[in-house]
C-alpha positions as CSV (number, residue, x, y, z in Angstrom):
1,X,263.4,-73.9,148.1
2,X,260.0,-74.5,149.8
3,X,257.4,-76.2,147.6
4,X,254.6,-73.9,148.3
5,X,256.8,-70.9,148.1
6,X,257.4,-72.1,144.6
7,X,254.0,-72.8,144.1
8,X,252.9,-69.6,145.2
9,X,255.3,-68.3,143.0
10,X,253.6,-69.9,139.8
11,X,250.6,-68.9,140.5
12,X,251.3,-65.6,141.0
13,X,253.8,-65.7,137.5
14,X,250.8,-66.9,135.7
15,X,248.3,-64.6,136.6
16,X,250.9,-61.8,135.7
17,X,251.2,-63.3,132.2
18,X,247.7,-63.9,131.7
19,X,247.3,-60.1,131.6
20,X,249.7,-59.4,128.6
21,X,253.2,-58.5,128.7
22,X,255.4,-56.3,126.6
23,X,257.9,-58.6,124.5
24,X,261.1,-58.0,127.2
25,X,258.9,-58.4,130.3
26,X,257.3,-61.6,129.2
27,X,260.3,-63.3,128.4
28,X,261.4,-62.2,131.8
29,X,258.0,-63.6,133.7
30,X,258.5,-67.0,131.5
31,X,262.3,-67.5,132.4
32,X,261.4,-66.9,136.2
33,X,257.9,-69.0,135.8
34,X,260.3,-72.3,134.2
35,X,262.8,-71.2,137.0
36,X,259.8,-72.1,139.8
37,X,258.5,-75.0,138.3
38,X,261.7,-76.5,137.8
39,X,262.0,-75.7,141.8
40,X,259.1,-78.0,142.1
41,X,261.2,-81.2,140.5
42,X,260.0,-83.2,137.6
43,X,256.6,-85.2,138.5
44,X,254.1,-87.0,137.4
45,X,251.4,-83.9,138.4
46,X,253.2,-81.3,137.3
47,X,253.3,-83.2,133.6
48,X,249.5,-83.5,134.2
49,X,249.5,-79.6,135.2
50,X,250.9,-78.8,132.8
51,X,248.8,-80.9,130.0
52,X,245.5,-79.1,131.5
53,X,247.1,-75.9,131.1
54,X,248.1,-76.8,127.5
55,X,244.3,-77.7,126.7
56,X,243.0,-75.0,128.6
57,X,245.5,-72.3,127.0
58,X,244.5,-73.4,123.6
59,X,241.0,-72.9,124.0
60,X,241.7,-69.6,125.3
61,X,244.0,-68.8,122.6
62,X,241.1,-69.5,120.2
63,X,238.9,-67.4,121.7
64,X,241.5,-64.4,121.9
65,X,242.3,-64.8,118.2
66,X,239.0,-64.4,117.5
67,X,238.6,-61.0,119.4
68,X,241.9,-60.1,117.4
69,X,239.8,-60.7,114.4
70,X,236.4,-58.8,115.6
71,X,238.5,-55.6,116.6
72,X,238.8,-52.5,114.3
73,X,239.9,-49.7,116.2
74,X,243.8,-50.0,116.1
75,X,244.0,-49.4,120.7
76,X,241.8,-52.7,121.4
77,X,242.9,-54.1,119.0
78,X,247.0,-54.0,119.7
79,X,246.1,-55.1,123.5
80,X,244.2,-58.1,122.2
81,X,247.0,-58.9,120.1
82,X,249.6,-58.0,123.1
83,X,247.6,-60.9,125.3
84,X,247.5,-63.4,122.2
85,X,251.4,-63.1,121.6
86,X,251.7,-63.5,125.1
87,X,249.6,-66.5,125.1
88,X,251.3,-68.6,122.2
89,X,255.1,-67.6,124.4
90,X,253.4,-69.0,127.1
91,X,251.9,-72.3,125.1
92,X,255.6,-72.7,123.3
93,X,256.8,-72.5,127.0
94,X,254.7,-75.3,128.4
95,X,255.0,-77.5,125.7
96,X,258.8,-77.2,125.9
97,X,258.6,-77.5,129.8
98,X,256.4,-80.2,129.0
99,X,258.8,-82.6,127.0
100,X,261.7,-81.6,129.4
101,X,259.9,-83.1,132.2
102,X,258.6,-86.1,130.2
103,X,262.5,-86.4,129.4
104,X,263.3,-86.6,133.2
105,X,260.7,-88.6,134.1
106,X,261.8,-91.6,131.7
107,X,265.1,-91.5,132.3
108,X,264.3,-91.9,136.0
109,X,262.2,-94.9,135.8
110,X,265.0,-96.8,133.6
């Protein structure tokens, strides 16, 4: 597949998730967003991508678990926690994505 098809792809994946996602539709997103990166091969950028996006994701997710905190009615509230959830799938799926590629990487330089 073309690189900046699959890039394109990402990007487009990403901004989908950052909205919030019901539980089945997010895991669908996240297996297609792994399926796109994986289309962009194991690299040394794409671990650095994807250790920005870690640090960057878990400021956010502090920041979004305190608006979950602050809300009392029970509508914001639920689509604060919908983005939240769909924040800590996406951390658990970069840091997973993260240790596969740091995986390939070594074995390729033995």
């Amino acid at each position: 597949m073309d690189k900046f098809v699959a890039r394109e792809n990402v990007r487009h994946l990403r901004r989908q998730l950052e909205s919030g996602a019901d539980t089945p539709r997010r895991a669908t997103l996240l297996r297609l967003l792994i399926e796109q990166l994986n289309d962009l091969g194991p690299t040394r950028e794409q671990l650095d991508n994807l250790d920005r996006h870690i640090a960057r994701l878990g400021e956010l997710m502090a920041r979004q678990a305190e608006l979950v905190d602050g809300f009392g009615g029970d509508q914001p509230r639920a689509r604060a926690e919908l983005v939240l959830a769909t924040m800590n799938d996406i951390m658990a799926t970069y840091i997973d994505h993260r240790q596969n590629i740091a995986a390939a990487l070594a074995d390729g330089s033995r």
